[in-house]
VOLUM-47330 format. One line per 5 residues: number of its first residue (from 1); their letters; for each residue x, y, z of N, C-alpha, C. Coordinates in steps of 0.1 Angstrom, whole numbers, m for minus. Layout:
residues N
NUM = A = X,Y,Z,X,Y,Z,X,Y,Z | ... $
***
This chain:
residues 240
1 = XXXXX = 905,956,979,903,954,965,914,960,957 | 919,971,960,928,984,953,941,974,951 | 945,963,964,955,954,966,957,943,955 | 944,941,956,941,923,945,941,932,931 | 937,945,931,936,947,914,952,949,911 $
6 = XXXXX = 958,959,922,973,958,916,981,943,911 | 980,932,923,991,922,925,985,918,911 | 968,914,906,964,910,894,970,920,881 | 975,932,879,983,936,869,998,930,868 | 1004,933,881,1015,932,882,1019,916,874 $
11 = XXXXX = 1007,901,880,1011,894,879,1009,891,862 | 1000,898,854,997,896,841,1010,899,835 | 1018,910,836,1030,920,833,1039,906,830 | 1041,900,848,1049,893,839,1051,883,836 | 1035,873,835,1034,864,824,1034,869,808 $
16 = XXXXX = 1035,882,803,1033,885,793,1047,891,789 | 1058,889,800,1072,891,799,1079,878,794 | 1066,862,799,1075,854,792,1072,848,779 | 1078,848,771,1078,851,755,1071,836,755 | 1072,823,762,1064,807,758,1051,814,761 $
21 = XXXXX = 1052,821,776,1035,819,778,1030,831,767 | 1032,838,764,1023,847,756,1022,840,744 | 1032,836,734,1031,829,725,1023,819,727 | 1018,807,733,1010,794,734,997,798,740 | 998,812,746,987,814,750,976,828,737 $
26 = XXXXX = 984,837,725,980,845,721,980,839,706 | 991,836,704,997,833,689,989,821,685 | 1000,811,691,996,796,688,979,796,687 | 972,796,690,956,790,691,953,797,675 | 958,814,674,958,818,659,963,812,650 $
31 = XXXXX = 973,805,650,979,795,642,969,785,641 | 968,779,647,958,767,645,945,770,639 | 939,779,641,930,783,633,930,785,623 | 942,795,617,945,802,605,948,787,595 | 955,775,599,957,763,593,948,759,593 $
36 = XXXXX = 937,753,604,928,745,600,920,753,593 | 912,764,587,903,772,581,910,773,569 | 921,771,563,930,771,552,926,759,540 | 917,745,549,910,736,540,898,731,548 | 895,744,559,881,741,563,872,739,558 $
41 = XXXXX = 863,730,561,854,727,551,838,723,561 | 829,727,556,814,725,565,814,713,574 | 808,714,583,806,700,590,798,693,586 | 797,678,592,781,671,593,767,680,594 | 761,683,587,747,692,590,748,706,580 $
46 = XXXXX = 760,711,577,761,722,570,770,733,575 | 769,731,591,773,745,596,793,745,595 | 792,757,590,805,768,586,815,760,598 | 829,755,594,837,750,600,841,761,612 | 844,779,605,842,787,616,835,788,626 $
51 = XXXXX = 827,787,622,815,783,636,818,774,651 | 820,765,642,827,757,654,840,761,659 | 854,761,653,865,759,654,868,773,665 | 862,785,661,867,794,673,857,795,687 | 848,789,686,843,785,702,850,772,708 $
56 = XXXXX = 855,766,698,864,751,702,878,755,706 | 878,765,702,898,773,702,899,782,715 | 881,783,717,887,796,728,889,783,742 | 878,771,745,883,765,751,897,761,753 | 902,759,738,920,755,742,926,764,748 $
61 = XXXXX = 925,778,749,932,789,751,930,790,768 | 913,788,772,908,785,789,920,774,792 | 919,759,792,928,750,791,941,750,796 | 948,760,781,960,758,779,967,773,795 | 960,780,793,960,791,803,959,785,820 $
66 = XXXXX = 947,780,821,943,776,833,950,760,836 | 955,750,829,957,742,832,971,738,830 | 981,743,821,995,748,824,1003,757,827 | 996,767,823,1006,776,825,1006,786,838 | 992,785,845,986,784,858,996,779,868 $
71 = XXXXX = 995,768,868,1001,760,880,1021,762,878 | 1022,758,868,1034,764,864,1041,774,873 | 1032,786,869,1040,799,874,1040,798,888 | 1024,793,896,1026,789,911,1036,781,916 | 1039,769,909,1052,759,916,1067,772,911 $
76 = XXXXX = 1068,776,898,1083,785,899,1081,796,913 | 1069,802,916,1073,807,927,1069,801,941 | 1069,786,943,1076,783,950,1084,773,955 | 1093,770,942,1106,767,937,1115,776,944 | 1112,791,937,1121,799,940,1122,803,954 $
81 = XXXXX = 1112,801,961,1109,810,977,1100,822,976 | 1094,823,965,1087,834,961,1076,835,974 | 1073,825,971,1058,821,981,1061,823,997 | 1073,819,997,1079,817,1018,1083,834,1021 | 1083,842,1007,1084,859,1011,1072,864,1015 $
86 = XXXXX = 1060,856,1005,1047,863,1005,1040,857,1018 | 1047,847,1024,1033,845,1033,1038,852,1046 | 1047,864,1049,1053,874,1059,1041,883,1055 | 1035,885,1040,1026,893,1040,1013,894,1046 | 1004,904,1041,989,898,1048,981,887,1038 $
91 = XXXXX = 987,887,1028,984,878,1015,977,866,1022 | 964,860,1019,962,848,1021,966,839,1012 | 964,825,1012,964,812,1001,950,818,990 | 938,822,995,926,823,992,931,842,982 | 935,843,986,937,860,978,951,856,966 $
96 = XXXXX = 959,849,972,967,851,961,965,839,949 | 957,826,955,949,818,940,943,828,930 | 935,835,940,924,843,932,931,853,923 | 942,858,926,950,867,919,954,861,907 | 958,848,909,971,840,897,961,838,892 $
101 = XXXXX = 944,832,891,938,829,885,931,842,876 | 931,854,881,925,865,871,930,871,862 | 944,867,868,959,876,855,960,866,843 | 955,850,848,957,843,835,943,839,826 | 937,838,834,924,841,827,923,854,819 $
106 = XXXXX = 924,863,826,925,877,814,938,875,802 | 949,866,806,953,857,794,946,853,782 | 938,846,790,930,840,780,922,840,778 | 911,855,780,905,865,774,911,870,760 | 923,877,763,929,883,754,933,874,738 $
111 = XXXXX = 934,857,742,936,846,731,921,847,727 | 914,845,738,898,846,726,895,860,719 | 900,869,726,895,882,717,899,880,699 | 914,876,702,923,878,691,919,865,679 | 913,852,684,906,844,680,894,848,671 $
116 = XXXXX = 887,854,681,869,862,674,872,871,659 | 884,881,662,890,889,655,889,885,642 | 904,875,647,906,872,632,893,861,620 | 886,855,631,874,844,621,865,857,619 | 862,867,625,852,884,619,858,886,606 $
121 = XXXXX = 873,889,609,881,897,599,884,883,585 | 885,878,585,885,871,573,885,855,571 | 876,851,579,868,840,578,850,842,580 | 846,850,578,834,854,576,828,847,589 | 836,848,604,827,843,615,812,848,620 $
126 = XXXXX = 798,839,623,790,847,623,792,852,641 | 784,863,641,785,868,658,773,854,662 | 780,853,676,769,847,688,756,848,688 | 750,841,689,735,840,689,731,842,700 | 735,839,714,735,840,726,746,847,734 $
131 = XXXXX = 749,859,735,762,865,737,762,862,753 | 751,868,758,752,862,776,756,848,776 | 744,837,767,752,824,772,765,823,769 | 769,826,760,788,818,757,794,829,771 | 792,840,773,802,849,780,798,837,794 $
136 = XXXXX = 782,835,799,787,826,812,795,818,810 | 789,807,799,799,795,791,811,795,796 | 819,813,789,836,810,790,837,811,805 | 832,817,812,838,824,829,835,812,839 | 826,805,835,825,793,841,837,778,840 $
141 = XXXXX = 837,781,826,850,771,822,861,774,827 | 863,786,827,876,795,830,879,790,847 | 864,793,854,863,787,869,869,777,872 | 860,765,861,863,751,869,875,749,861 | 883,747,853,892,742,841,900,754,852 $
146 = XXXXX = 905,762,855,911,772,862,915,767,877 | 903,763,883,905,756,898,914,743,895 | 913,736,890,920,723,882,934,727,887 | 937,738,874,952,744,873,960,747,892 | 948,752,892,949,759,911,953,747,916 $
151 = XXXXX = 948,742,917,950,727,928,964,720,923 | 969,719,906,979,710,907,991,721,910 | 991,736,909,999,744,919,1003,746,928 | 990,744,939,993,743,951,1001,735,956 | 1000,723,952,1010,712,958,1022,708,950 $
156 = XXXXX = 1021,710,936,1035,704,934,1046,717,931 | 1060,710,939,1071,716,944,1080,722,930 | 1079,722,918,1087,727,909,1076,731,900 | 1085,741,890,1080,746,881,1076,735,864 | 1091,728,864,1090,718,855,1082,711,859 $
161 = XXXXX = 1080,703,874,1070,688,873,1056,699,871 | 1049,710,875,1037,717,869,1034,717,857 | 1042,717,846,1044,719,833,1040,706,830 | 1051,692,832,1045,680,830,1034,675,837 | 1029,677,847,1017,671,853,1001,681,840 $
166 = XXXXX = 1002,694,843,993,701,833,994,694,818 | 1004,693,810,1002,692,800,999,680,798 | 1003,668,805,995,656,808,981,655,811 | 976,664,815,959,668,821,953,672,810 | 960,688,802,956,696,789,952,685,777 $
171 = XXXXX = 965,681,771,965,680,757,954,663,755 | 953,650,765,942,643,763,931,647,764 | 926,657,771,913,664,772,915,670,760 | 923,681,755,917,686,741,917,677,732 | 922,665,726,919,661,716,906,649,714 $
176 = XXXXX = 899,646,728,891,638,729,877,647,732 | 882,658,740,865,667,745,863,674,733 | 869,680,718,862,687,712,864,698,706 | 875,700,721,883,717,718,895,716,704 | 897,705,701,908,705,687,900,698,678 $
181 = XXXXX = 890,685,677,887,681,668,870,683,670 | 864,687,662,851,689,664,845,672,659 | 836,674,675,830,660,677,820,657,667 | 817,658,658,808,658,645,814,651,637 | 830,649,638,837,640,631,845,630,637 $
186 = XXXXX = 846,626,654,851,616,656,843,608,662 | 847,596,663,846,582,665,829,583,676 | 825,582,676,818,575,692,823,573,705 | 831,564,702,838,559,715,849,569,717 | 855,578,712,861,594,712,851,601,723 $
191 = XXXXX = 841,601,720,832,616,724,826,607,735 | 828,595,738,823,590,752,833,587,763 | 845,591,759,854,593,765,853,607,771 | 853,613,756,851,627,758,844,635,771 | 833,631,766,818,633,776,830,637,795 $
196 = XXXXX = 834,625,795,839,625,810,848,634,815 | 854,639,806,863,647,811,860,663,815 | 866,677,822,860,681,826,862,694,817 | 870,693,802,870,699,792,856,702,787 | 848,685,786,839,688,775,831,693,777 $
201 = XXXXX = 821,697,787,813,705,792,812,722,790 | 826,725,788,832,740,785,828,737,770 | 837,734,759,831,733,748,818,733,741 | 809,722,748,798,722,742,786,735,753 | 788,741,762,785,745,763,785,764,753 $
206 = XXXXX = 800,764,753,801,777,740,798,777,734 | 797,762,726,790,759,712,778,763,708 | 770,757,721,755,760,721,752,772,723 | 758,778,730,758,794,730,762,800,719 | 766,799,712,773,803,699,766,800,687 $
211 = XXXXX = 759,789,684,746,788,678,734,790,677 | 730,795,692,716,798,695,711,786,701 | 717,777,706,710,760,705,706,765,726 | 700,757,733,698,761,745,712,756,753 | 718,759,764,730,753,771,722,749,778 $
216 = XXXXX = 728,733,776,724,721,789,727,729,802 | 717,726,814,722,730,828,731,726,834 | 732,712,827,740,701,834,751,706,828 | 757,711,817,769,713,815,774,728,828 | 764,736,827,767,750,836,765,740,852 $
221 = XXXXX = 765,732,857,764,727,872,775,717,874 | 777,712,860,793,703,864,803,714,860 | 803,724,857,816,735,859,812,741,869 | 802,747,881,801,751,884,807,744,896 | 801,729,900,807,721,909,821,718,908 $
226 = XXXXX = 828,719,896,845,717,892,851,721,906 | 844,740,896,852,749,907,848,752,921 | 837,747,926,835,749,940,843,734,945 | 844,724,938,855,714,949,870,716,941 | 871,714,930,885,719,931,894,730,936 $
231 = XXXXX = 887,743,931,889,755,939,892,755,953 | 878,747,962,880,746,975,891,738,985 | 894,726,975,905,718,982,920,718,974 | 922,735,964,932,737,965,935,748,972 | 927,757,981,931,762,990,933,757,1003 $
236 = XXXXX = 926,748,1005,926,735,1019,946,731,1014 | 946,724,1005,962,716,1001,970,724,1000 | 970,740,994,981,754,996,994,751,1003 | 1003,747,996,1017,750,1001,1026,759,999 | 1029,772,1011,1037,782,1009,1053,778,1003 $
***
């Protein structure tokens, strides 16, 4: 355990040495907020654009963490041979996913903290109505939306094709599931697209947590299943 908690500092250190990932993973989502709340305005029904927009933003930050910048750093190290050092070690495939996945999740812990913050500090955000639900909410999304990232790591051979394969996966999923435009205002045939993908589930599950509204089971069992098959068959596909 003393092992996994070091390699999991070590590896946060130095995703937070590279000035893109910290920025798209801390800054940017604050930016987006700070603009859209600048002519935010109530939704369909009444409820406070804040409301929504930072349980929709922390999704992006799960996402944007677990589904680019994840796999990413897995293919640069092993691009570089990072990986063909570490498997001399006692390191498993199964110990060192779980590492890359807790240093960037605590990533993107740190984007939602700074999120919560700033809609407290001067967007009049109200607190959670259900603090257990959203906290399973996020760690579950983080799971399955995280295993995702895991699996297109494992197998692909560069650091750039990770980058383009993620951000191909990311940015359709956020503008259709929820996490960028609150589904209260798009299309129908948007949010039934939406529905399918494995973003929206995370979303509307925070949401509901974040409201007081009850979280569907079904949303908590299809992230739960994400990450027990994707998880599983990217340590099955693991290329040193």
């Amino acid at each position: 355990m003393k092992g996994v908690t070091r390699t999991v500092a070590v590896e946060l250190r130095l995703i937070m040495r590279d000035p893109m990932s910290a920025f798209f993973a801390l800054a940017f989502p604050v930016l987006i907020l700070w603009v859209k709340m600048r002519t935010g305005k109530p939704l369909p029904g009444g409820l406070p654009a804040i409301d929504a927009m930072v349980p929709m933003l922390s999704t992006f930050v799960i996402g944007l963490a677990g589904l680019v910048i994840l796999p990413a750093t897995l293919a640069q190290y092993r691009e570089r041979r990072i990986l063909k050092r570490l498997r001399a070690t006692p390191a498993s495939p199964t110990m060192l996913l779980a590492s890359q996945w807790a240093a960037h999740m605590l990533l993107a812990a740190a984007g939602t903290v700074l999120l919560i913050a700033l809609g407290l500090a001067v967007f009049g955000l109200a607190a959670p109505s259900n603090a257990a639900g959203v906290l399973l909410a996020w760690v579950l999304g983080a799971l399955s939306l995280g295993a995702i990232g895991l699996f297109i790591g494992a197998l692909v051979p560069t650091g750039r094709g990770a980058t383009v394969i993620g951000l191909s996966v990311f940015f359709p999923m956020v503008f259709v599931s929820g996490a960028m435009i609150p589904r209260e205002v798009t299309p129908g045939s948007m949010r039934a697209i939406g529905d399918l993908t494995p973003m929206a589930p995370v979303v509307q599950a925070i949401r509901d947590g974040w409201a007081g509204n009850a979280i569907s089971p079904v949303n908590l069992s299809i992230m739960a299943a994400i990450f027990v098959i994707a998880g599983g068959v990217a340590v099955k596909a693991f290329r040193w």
